[in-house]
C-alpha positions in Angstrom: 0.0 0.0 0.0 2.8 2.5 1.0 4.4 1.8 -2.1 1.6 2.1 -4.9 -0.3 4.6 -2.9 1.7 8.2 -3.9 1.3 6.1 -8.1 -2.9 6.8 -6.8 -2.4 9.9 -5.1 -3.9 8.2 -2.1 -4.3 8.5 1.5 -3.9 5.4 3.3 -6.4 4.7 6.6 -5.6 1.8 9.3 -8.5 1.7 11.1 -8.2 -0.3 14.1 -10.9 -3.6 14.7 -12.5 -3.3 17.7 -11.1 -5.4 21.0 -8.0 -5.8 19.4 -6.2 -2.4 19.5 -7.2 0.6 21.7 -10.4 0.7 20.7 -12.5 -0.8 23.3 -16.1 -0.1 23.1 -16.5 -0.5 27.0 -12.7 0.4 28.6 -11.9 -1.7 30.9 -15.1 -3.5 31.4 -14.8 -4.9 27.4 -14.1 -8.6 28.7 -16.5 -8.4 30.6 -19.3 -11.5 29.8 -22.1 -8.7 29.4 -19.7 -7.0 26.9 -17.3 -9.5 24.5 -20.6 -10.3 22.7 -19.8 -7.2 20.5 -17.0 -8.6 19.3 -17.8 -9.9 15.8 -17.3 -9.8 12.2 -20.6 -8.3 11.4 -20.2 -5.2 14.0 -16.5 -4.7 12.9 -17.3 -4.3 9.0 -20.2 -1.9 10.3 -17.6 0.0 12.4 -15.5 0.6 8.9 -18.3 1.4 6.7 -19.0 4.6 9.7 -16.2 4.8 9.7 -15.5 5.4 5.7 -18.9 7.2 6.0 -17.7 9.6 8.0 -14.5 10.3 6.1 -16.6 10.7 3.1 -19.0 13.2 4.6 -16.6 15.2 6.4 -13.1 15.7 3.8 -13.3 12.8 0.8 -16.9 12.9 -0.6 -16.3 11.6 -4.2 -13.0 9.3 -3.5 -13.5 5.6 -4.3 -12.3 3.2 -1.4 -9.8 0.3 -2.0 -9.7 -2.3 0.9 -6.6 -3.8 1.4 -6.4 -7.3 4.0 -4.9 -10.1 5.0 -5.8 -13.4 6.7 -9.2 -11.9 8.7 -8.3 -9.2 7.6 -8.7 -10.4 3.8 -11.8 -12.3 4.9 -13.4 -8.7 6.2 -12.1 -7.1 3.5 -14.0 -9.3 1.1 -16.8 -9.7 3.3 -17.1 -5.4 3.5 -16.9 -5.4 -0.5 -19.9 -8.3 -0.9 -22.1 -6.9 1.8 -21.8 -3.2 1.2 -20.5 -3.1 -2.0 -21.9 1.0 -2.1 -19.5 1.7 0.4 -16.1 0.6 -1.3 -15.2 0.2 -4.5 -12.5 -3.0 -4.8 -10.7 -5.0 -2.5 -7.9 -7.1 -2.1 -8.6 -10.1 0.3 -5.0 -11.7 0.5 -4.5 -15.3 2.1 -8.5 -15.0 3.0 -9.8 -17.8 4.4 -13.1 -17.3 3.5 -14.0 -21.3 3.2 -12.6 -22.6 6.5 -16.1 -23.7 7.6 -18.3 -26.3 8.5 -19.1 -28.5 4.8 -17.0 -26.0 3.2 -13.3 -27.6 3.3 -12.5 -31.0 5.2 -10.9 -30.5 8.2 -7.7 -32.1 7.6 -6.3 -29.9 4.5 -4.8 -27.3 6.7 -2.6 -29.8 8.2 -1.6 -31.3 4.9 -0.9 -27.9 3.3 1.1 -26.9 6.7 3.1 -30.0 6.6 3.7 -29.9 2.6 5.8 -26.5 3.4 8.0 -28.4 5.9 8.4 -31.8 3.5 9.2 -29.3 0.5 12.5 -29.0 2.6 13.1 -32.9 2.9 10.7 -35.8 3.9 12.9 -36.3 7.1 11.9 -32.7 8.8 8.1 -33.8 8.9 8.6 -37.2 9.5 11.0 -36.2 13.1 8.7 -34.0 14.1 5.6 -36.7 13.3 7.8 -38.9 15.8 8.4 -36.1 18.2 4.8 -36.3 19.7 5.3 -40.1 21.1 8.9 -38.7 22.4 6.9 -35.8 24.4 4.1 -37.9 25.6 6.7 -40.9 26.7 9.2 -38.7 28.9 6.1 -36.5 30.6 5.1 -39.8 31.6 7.3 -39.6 34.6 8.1 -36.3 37.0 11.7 -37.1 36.2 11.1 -36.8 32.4 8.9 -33.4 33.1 12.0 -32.2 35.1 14.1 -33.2 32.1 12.4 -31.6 29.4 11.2 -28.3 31.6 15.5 -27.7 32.2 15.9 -29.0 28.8 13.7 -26.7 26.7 14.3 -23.8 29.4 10.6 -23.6 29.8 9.3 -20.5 31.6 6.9 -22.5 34.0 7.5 -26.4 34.2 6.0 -29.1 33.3 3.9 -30.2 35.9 0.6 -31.6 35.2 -1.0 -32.8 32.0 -2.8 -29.5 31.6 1.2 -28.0 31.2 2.0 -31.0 28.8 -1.1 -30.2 26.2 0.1 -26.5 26.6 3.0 -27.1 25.1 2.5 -29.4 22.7 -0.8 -26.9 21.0 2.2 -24.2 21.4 4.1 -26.5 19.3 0.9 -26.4 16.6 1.5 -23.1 16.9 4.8 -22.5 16.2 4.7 -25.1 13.1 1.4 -23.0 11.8 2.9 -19.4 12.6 6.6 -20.6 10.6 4.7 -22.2 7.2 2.6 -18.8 7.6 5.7 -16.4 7.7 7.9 -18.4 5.4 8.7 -15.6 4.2 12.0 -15.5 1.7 14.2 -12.7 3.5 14.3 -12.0 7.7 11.0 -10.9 9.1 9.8 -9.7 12.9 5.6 -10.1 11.8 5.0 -12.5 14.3 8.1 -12.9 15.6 11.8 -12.2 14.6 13.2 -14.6 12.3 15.8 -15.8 9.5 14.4 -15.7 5.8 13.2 -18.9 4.6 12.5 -19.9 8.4 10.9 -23.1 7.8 14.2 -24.5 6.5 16.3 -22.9 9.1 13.8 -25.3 11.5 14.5 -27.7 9.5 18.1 -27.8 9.4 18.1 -29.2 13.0 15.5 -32.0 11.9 17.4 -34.0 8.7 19.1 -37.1 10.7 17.5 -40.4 10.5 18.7 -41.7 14.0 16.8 -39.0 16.0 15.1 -41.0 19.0 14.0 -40.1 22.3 16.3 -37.4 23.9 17.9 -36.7 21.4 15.3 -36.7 19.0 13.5 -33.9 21.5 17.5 -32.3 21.9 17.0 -31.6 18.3 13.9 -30.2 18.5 14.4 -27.9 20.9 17.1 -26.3 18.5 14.5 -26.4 15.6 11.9 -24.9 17.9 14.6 -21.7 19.3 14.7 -20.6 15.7 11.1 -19.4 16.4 11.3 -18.3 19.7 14.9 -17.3 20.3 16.3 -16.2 16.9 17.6 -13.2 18.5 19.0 -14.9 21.4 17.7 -12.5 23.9 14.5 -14.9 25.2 15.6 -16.0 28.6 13.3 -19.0 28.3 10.4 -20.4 26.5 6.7 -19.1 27.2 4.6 -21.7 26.0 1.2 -20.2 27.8 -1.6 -19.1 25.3 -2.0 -14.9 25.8 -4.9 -12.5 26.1 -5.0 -12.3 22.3 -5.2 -16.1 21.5 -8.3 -15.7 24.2 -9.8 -12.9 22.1 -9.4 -14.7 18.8 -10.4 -17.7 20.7 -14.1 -16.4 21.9 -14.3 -15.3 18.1 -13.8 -19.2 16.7 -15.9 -20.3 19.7 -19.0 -17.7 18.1 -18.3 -17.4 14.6 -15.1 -18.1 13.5 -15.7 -22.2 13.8 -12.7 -23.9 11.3 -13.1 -27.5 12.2 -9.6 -29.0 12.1 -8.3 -32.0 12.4 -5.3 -34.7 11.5 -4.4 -38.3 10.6 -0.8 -38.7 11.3 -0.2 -40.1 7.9 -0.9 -37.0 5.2 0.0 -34.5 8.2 2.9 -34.3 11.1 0.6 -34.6 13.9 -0.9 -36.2 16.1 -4.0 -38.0 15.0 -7.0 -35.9 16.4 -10.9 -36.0 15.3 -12.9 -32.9 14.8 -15.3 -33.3 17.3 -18.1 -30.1 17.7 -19.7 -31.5 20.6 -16.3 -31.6 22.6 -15.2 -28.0 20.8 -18.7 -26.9 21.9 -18.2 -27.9 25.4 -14.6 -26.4 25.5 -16.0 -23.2 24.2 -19.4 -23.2 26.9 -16.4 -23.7 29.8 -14.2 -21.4 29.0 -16.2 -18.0 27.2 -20.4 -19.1 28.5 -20.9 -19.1 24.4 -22.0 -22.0 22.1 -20.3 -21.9 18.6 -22.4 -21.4 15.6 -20.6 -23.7 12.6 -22.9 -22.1 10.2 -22.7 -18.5 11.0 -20.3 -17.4 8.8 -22.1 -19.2 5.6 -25.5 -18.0 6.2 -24.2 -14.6 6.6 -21.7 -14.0 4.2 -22.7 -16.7 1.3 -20.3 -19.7 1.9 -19.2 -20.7 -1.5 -22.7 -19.0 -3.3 -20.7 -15.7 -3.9 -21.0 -15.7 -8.0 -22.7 -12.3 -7.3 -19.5 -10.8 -5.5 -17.4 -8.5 -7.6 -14.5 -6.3 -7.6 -12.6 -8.7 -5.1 -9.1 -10.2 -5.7 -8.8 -13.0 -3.9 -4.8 -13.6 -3.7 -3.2 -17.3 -2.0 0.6 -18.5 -1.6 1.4 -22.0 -2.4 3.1 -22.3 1.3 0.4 -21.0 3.1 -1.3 -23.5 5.0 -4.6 -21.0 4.9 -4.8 -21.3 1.5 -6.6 -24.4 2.0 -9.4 -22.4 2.8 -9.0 -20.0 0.4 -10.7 -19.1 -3.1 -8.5 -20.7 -5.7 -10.5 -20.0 -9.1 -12.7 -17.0 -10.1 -16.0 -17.0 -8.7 -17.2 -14.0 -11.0 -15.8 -12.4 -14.1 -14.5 -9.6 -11.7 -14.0 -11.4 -8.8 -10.9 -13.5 -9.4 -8.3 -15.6 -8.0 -4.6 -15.3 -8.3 -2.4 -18.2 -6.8 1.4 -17.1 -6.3 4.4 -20.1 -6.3 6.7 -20.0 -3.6 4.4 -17.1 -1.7 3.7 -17.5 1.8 0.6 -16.0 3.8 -0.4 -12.7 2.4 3.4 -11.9 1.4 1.5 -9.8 -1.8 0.8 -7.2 1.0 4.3 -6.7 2.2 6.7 -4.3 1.2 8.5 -5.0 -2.6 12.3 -7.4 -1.6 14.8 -8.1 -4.3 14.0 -11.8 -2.8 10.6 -12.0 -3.8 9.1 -15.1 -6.1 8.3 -14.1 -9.4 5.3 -14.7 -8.5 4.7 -12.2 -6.3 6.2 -9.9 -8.6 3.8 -10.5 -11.1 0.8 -10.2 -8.8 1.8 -7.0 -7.5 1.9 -5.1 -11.0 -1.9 -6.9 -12.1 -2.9 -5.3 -8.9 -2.2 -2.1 -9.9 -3.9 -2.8 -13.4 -6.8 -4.0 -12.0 -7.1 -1.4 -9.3 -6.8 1.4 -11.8 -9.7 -0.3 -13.4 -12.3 -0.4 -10.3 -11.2 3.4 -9.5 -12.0 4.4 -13.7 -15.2 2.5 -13.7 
């Protein structure tokens, strides 16, 4: 945006989604039970079309609007273009996982897509860390083996109970998810700082064939540092979920409900079943809220969006959210462009000399097609 927005003479306008910036509709009482309801999709596209409202009243009356987003924000920005297409005039919905629903994509082709980035490197990375899981669960078996891997891994509170063990190994989901997402070709800080090409740096502590046991989870621990001590400054690892995971996590306990699940044989996890009556229960426990799986379709047209228009709907071959993404046009002006060697919404970041071709490429039909929307 910063680049191609002096070619459009433009001004550029972050506005901030409610809950998860400084705008809190209630201060400090926002988490409040009576309060996180507010939190939604729905309410935060009507906060941006006030919000372009008001710009438009007040200094910009005749300007067109481009939306520019990625990952929910791509899925908004699509979303604000279907359901109020008077208020903007294009968007660009980048690594948008718009079909990540209930009957929409099977639950499993996250995982494959996530562990396709790490085989690309060599079969052996995925298949250690697909062993890895039994080497966890046998050593926290014992409180000597929780002691162990606690000193081991320098974790920031040990491992103490099974509650602690199933912490760290979804922060280990995590970590795998976050590194195929930013597998980005030169050194980023987005989610956290790391080398370029991050997934093989992991993976360069993963390629021996007699990894077992210790010093099968030895070697991990290295792979795992590149993520959360790249810098070498982290004094140990925090494997606790935090306030925004929460947020995000009363959203896919509403909303936001992308079954997933694994087999252990097309992905490098542990085999686990989507089950909605145990999510539901999980989510009644923890936020008082039952999920809706079908929210999100019967709002926002599921895969019955032939009638959108003006979207670009942009995916990277190494991003594992492209498995809920729209690969092929669903309109004659809402189209799909699907970049080699791009990870999740890499389209949006500042031009690099390192960049895929593909990218590249993407970038300069962008500006074609944007010139377009704003002539028409």
């Amino acid at each position: 945006m910063w680049e191609i927005a002096p070619e459009f003479n433009a001004l550029i306008v972050f506005a901030e989604h409610r809950f998860y910036g400084e705008s809190l509709p209630f201060g400090n009482k926002s988490y409040d039970q009576g309060n996180i309801g507010y939190l939604s999709s729905s309410q935060a596209l009507m906060d941006f079309v006030d919000l372009i409202s008001e710009l438009k009243h007040n200094h910009y009356r005749q300007y067109p609007v481009v939306l520019f987003g990625g990952s929910y924000g791509g899925m908004l920005a699509a979303w604000l273009r279907m359901e109020y297409p008077a208020a903007v005039t294009g968007a660009i919905a980048s690594s948008a996982p718009i079909w990540q629903f209930t009957g929409m994509t099977p639950c499993n082709a996250f995982n494959r897509v996530l562990t396709s980035a790490f085989t690309r490197v060599s079969h052996k990375c995925s298949h250690n860390i697909r062993k890895s899981w039994k080497a966890i669960n046998d050593i926290t078996k014992t409180d000597y083996g929780k002691s162990w891997l606690s000193t081991t891994w320098k974790l920031c509170e040990p491992l103490k109970t099974s509650q602690n063990v199933t912490d760290l190994k979804n922060y280990l989901i995590d970590v795998y998810g976050n590194l195929a997402m930013v597998n980005y070709p030169y050194p980023t800080g987005f989610l956290a700082p790391l080398p370029g090409h991050p997934v093989r740096a992991v993976c360069k502590h993963l390629l021996k064939e007699d990894l077992e046991g210790k010093k099968l989870l030895n070697a991990l621990f290295g792979a795992v540092s590149v993520y959360f001590n790249y810098t070498g400054d982290a004094q140990c690892l925090d494997y606790q979920p935090s306030l925004i995971d929460d947020l995000w996590g009363y959203q896919a306990c509403t909303e936001m409900v992308m079954p997933m699940c694994s087999d252990g044989k097309h992905d490098m996890f542990e085999p686990s079943k989507w089950n909605f009556n145990d999510y539901a229960k999980e989510c009644y426990e923890q936020y008082g809220v039952l999920p809706q799986p079908f929210h999100a379709k019967n709002l926002y047209g599921g895969k019955h969006i032939s009638t959108a228009s003006n979207i670009i709907f942009s995916n990277g071959q190494l991003d594992p959210w492209s498995s809920g993404g729209v690969l092929h046009n669903v309109s004659a002006t809402a189209q799909a462009v699907f970049m080699a060697d791009a990870a999740h919404h890499l389209d949006l970041r500042a031009s690099n000399p390192a960049d895929p071709e593909s990218v590249v490429e993407a970038r300069k039909y962008y500006r074609t097609v944007i010139q377009q929307w704003i002539s028409q």
